[in-house]
mmCIF file of the N, C-alpha and C atoms, coordinates in Angstrom:
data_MODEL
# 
_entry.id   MODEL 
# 
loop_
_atom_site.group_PDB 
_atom_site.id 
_atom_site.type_symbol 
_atom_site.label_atom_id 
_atom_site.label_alt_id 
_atom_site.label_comp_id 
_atom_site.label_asym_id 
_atom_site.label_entity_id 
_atom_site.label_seq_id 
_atom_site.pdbx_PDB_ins_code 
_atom_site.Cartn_x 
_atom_site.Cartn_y 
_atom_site.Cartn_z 
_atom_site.occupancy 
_atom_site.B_iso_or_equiv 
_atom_site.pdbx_formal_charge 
_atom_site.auth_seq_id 
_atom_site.auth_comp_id 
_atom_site.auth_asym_id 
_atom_site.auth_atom_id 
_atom_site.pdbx_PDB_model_num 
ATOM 1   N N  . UNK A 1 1  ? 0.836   -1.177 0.000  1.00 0.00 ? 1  UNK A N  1 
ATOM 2   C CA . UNK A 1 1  ? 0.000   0.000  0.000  1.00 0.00 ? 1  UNK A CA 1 
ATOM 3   C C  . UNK A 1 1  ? 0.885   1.245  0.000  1.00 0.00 ? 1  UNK A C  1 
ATOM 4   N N  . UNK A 1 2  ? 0.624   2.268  -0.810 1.00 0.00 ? 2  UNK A N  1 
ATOM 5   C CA . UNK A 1 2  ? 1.452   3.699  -0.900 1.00 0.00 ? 2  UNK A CA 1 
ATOM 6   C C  . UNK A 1 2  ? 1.293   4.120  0.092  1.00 0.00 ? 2  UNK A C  1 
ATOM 7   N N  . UNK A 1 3  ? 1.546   5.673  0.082  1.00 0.00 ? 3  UNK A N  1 
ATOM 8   C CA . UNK A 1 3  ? 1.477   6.752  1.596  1.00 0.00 ? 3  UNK A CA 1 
ATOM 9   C C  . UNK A 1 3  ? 0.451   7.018  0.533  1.00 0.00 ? 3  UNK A C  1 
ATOM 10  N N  . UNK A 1 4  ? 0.021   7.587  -0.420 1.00 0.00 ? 4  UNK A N  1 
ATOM 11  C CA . UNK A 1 4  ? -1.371  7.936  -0.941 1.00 0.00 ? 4  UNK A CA 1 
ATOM 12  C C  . UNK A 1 4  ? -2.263  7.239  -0.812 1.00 0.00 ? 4  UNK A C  1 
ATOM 13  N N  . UNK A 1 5  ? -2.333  5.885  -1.085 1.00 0.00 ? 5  UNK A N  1 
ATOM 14  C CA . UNK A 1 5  ? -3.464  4.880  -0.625 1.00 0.00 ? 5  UNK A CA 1 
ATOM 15  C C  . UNK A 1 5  ? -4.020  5.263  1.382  1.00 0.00 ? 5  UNK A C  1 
ATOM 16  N N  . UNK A 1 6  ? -2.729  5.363  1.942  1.00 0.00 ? 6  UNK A N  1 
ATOM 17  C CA . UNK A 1 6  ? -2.988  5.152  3.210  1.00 0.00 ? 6  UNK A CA 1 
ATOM 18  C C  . UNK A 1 6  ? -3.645  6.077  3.803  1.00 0.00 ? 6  UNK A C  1 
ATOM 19  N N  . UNK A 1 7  ? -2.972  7.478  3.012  1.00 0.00 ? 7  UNK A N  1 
ATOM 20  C CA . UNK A 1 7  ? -3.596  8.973  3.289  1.00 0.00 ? 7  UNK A CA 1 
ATOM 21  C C  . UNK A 1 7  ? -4.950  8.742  2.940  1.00 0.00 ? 7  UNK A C  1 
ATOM 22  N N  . UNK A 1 8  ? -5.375  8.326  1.910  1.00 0.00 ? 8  UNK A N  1 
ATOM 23  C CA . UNK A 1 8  ? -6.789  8.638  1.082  1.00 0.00 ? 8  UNK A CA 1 
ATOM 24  C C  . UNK A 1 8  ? -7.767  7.642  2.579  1.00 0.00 ? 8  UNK A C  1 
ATOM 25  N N  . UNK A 1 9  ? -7.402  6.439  2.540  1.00 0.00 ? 9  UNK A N  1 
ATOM 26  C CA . UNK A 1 9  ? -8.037  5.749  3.444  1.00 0.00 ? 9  UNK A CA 1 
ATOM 27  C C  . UNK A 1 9  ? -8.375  6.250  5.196  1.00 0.00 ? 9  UNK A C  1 
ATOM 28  N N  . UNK A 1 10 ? -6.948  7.035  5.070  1.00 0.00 ? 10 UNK A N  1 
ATOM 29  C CA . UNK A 1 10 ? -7.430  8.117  6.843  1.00 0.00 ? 10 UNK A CA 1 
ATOM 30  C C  . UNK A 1 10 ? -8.578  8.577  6.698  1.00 0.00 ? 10 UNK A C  1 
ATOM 31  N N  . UNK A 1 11 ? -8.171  9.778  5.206  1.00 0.00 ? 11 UNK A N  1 
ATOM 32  C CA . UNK A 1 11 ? -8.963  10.977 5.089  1.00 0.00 ? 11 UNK A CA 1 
ATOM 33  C C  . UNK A 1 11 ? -10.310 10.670 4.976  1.00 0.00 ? 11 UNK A C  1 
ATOM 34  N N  . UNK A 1 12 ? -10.805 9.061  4.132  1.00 0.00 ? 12 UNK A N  1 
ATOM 35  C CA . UNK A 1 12 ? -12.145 8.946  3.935  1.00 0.00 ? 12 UNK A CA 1 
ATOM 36  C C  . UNK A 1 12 ? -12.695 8.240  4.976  1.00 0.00 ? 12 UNK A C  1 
ATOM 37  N N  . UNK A 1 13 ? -12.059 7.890  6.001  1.00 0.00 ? 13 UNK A N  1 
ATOM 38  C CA . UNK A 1 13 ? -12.671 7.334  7.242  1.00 0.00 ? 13 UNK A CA 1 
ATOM 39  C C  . UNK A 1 13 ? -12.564 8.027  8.951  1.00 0.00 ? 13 UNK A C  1 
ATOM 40  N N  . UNK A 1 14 ? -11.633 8.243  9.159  1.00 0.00 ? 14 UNK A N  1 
ATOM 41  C CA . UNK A 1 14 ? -11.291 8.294  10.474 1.00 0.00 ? 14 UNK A CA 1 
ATOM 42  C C  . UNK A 1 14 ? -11.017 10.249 10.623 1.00 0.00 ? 14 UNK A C  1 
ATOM 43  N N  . UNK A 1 15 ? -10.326 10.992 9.646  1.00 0.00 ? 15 UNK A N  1 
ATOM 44  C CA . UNK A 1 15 ? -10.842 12.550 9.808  1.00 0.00 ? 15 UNK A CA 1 
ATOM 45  C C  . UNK A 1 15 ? -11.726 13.140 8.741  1.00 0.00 ? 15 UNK A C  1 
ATOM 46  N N  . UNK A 1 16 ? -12.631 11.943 8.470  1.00 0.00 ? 16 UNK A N  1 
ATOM 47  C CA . UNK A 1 16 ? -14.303 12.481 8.269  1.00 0.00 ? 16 UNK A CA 1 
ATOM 48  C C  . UNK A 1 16 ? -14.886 12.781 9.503  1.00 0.00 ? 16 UNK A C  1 
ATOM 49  N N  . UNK A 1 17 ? -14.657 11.477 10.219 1.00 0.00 ? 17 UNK A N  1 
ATOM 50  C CA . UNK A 1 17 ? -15.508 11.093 11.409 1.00 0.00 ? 17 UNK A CA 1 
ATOM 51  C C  . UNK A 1 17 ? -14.966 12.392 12.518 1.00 0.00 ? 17 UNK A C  1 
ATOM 52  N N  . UNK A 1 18 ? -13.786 12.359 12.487 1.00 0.00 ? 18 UNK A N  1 
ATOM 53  C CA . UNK A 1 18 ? -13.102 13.830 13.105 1.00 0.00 ? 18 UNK A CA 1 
ATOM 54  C C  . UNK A 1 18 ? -13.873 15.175 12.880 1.00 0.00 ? 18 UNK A C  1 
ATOM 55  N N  . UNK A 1 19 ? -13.625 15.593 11.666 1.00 0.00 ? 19 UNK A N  1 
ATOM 56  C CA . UNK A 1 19 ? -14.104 16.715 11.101 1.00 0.00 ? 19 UNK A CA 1 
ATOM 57  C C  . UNK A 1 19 ? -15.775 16.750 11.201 1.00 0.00 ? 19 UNK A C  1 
ATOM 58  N N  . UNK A 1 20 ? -16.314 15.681 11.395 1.00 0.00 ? 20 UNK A N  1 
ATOM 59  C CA . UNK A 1 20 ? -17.649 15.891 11.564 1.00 0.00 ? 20 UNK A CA 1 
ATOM 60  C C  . UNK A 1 20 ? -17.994 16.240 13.133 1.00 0.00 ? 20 UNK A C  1 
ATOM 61  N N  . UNK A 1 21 ? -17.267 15.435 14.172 1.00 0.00 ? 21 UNK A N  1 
ATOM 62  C CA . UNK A 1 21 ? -17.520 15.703 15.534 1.00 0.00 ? 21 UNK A CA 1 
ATOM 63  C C  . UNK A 1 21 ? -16.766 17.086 15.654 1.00 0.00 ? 21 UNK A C  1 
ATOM 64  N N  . UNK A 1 22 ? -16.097 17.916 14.671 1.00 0.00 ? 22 UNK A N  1 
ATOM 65  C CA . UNK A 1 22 ? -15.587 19.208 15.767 1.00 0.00 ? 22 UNK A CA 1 
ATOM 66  C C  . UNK A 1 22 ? -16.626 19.943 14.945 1.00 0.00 ? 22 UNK A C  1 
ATOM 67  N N  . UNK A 1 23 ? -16.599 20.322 13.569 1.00 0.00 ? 23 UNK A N  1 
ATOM 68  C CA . UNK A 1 23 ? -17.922 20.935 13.048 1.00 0.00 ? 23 UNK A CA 1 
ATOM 69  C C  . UNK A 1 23 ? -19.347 20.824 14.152 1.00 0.00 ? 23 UNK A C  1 
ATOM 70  N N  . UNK A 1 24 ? -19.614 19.545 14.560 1.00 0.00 ? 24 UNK A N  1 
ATOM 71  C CA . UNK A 1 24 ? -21.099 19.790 15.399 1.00 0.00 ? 24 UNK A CA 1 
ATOM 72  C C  . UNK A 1 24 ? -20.705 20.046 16.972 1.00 0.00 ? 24 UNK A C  1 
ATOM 73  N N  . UNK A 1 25 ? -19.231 20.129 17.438 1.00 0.00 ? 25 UNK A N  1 
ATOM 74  C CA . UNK A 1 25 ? -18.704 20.701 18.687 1.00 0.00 ? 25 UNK A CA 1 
ATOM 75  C C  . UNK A 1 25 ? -18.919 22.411 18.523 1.00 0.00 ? 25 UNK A C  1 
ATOM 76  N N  . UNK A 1 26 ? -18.478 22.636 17.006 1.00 0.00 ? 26 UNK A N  1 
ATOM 77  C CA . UNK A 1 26 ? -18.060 24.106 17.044 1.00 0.00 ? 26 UNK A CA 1 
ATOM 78  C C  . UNK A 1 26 ? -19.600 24.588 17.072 1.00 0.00 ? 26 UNK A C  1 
ATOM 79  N N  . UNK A 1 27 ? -20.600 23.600 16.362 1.00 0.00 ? 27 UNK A N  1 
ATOM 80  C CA . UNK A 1 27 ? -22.147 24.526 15.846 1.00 0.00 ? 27 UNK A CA 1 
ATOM 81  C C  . UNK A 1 27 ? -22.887 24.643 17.820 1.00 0.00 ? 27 UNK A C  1 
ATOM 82  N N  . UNK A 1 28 ? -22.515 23.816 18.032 1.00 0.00 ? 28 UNK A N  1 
ATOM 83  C CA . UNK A 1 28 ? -23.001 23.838 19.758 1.00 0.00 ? 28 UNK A CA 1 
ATOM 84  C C  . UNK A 1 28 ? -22.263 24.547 20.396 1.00 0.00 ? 28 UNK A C  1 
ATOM 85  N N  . UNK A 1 29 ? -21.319 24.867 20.404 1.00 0.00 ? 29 UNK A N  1 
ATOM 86  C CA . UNK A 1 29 ? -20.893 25.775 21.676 1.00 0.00 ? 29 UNK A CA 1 
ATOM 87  C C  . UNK A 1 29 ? -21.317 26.910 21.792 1.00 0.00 ? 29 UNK A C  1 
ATOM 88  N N  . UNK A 1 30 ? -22.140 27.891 21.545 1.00 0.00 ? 30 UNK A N  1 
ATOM 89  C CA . UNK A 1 30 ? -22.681 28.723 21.292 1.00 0.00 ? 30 UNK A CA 1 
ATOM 90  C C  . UNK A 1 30 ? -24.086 28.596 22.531 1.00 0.00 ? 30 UNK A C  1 
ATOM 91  N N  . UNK A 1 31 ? -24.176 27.721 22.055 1.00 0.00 ? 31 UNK A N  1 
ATOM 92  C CA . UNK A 1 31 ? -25.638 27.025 22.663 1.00 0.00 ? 31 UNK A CA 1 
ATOM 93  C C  . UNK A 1 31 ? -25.311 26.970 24.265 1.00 0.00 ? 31 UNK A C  1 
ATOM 94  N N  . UNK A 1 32 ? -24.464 26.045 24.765 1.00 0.00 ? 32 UNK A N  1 
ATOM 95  C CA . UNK A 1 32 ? -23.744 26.070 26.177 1.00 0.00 ? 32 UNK A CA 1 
ATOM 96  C C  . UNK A 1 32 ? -24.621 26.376 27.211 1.00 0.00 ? 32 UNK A C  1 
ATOM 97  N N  . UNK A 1 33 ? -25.206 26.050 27.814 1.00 0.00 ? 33 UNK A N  1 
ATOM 98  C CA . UNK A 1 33 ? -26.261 26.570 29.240 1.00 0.00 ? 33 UNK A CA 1 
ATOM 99  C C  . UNK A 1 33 ? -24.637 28.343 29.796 1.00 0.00 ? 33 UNK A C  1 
ATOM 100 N N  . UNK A 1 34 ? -23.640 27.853 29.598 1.00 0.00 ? 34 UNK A N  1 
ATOM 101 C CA . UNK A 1 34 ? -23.313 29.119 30.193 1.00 0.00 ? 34 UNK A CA 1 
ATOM 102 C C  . UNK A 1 34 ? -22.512 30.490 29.266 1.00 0.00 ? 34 UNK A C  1 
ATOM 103 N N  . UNK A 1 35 ? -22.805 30.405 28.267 1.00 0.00 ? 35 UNK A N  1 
ATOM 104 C CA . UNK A 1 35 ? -22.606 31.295 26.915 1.00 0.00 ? 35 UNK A CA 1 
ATOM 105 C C  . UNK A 1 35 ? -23.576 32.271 27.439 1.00 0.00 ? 35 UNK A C  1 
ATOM 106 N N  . UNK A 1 36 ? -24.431 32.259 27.813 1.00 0.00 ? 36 UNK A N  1 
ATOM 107 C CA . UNK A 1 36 ? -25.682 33.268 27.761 1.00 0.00 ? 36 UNK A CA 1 
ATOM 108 C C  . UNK A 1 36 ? -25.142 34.478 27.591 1.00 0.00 ? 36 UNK A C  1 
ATOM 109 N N  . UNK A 1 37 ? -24.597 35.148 28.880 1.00 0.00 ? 37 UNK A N  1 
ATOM 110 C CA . UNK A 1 37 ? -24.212 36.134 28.795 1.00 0.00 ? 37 UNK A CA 1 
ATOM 111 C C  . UNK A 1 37 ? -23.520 37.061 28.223 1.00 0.00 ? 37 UNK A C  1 
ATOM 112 N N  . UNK A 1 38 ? -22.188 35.941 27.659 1.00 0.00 ? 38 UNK A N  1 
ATOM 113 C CA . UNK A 1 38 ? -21.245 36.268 26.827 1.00 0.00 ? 38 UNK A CA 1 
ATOM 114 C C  . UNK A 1 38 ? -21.622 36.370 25.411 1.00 0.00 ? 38 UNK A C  1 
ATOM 115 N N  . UNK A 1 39 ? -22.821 35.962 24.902 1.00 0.00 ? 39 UNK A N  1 
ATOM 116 C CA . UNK A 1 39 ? -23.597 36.431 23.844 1.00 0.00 ? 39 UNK A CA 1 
ATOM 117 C C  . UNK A 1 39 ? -24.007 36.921 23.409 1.00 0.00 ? 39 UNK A C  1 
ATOM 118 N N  . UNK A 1 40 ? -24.800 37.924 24.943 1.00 0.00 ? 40 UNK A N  1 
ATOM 119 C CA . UNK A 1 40 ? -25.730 38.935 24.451 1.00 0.00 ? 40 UNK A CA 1 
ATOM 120 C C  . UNK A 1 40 ? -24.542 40.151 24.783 1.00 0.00 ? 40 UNK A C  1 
ATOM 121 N N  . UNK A 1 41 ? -23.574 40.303 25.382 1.00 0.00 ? 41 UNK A N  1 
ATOM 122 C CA . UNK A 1 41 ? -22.480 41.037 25.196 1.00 0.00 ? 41 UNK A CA 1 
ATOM 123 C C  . UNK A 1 41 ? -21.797 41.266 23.604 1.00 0.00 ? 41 UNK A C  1 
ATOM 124 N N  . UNK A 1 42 ? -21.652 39.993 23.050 1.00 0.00 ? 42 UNK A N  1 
ATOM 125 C CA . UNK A 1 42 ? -21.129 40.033 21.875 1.00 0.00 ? 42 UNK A CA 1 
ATOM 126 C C  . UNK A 1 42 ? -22.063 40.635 21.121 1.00 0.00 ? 42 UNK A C  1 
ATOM 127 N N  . UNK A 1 43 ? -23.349 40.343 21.036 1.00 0.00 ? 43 UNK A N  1 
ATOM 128 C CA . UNK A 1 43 ? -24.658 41.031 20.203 1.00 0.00 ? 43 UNK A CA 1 
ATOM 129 C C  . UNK A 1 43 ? -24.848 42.533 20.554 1.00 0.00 ? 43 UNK A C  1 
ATOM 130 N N  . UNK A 1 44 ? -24.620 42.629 21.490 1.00 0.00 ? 44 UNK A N  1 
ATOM 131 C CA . UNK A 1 44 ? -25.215 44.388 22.111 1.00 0.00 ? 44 UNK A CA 1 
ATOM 132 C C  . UNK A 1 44 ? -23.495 45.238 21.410 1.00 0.00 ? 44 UNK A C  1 
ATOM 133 N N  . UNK A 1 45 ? -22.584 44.568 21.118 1.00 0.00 ? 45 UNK A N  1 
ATOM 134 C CA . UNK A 1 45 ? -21.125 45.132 20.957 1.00 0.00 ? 45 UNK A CA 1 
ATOM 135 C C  . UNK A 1 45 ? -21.170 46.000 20.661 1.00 0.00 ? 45 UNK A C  1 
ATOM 136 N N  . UNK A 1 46 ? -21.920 45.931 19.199 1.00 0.00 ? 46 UNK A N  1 
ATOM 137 C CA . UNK A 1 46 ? -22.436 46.822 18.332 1.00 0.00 ? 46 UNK A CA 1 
ATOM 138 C C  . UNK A 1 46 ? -22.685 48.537 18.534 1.00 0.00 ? 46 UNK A C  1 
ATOM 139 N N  . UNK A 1 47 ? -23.615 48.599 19.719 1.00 0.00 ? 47 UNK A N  1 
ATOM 140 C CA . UNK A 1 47 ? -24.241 49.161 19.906 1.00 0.00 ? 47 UNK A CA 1 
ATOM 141 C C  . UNK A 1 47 ? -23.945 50.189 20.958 1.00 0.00 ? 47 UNK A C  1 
ATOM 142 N N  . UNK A 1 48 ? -22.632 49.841 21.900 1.00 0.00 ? 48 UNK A N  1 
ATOM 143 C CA . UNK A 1 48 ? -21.917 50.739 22.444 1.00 0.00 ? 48 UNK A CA 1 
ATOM 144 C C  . UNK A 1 48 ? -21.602 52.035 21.917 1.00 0.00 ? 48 UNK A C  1 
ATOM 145 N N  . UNK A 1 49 ? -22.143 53.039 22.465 1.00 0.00 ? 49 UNK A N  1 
ATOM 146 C CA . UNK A 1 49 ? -21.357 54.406 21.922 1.00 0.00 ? 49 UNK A CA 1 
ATOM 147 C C  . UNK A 1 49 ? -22.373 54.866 21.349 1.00 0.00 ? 49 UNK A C  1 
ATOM 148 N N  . UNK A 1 50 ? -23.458 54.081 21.090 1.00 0.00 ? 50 UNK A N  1 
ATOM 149 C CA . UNK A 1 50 ? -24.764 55.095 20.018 1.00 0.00 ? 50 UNK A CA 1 
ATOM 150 C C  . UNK A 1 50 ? -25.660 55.526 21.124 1.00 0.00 ? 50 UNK A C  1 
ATOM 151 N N  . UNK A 1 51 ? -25.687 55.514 22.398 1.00 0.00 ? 51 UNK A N  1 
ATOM 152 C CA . UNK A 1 51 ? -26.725 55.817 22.821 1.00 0.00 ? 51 UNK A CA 1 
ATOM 153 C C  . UNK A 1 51 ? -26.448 57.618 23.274 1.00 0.00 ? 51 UNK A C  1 
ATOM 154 N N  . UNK A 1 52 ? -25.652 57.876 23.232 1.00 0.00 ? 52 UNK A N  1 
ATOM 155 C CA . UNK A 1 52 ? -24.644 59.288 23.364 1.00 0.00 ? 52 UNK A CA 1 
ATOM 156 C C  . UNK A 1 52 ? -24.717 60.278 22.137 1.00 0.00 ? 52 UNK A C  1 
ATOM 157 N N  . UNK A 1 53 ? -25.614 59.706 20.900 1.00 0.00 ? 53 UNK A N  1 
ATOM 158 C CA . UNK A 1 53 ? -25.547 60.809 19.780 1.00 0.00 ? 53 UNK A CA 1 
ATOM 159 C C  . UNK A 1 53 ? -24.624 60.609 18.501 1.00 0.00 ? 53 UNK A C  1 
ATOM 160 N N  . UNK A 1 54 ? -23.899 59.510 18.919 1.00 0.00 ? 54 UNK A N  1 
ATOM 161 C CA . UNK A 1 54 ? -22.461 59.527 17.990 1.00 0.00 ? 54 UNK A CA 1 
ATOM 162 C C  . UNK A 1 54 ? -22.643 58.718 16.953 1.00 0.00 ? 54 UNK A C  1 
# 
């Protein structure tokens, strides 16, 4: 078996299966019971400094 055969055989099995569990790690963390706060901080960011006229 080559290093290309062996590569191809990682890539189509074992960091699929990788790349799929950090993709649905990364889409959830957001979610987190303790994100809350740090969310609506990031959302309001925006919005600092306009309430002054500017």
């Amino acid at each position: 078996m080559s290093i290309y055969e062996t590569l191809r055989h990682f890539a189509d099995s074992y960091a699929l299966v990788l790349m799929l569990a950090l993709f649905v790690g990364l889409c959830a963390w957001p979610f987190r019971p303790g994100a809350k706060e740090r969310n609506r901080d990031a959302a309001n960011l925006i919005f600092e400094g306009k309430a002054d006229g500017e």
